[in-house]
C-alpha positions, 0 to 999 in steps of 0.5 A: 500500500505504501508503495501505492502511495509513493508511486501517486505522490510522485506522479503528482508532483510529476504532473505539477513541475509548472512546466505546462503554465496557463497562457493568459486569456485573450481578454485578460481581466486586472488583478482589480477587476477580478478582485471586483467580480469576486467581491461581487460574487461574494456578496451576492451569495451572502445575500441570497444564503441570508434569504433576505433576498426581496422577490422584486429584486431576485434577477439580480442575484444571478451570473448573469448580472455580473456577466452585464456589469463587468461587460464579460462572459462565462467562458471569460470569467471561466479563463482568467479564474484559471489564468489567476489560479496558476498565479498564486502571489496575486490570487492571495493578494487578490484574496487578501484584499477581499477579506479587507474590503468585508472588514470595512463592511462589516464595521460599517454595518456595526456602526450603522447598527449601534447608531440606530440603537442609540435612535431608538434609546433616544427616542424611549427615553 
């Protein structure tokens, strides 16, 4: 079994050797415009996850709305993901700077939340 197991993990960092990179697409997307389409893509299945999604409003938590927004196509989208996936150092700074932006966020939210509490404590009172 050992041997099985040697005999895989070699013939996978075989497979890996970078040797074969990813061409970059014919339309390729900025570091910032795919941070923009992750961000999006983020929030959009928060929200829908949250179900807080008003029925009005549903037709634009689809793929195609970021498909109109950002002027691209799944095939596109599709391309320059793998084209950033063979890129480690932009796709983590990509990443890293998500997780910042929902920082900001969130802390804005808590402020716009404790704000209307004191409202409404100021109201009561």
């Amino acid at each position: 079994m050992r041997k099985y197991i040697l005999l895989f993990l070699i013939i996978s960092c075989l497979a890996c050797d970078g040797s074969t990179p990813v061409e970059p697409p014919d339309e390729k997307m900025t570091t910032e415009m795919m941070e923009n389409v992750f961000y999006d893509i983020m929030l959009m299945k928060a929200i829908k996850n949250s179900n807080y999604v008003d029925p009005a409003h549903k037709e634009y938590f689809t793929d195609q709305y970021i498909y109109e927004k950002y002027g691209i196509d799944s095939l596109q989208l599709a391309q320059n993901q793998t084209y950033y996936a063979q890129k480690p150092k932009l796709l983590k700074k990509i990443f890293e700077n998500l997780e910042i932006r929902s920082k900001q966020m969130e802390d804005s939210i808590d402020t716009i939340m404790k704000r209307k509490e004191r409202l409404k404590e100021e109201e009561l009172d």
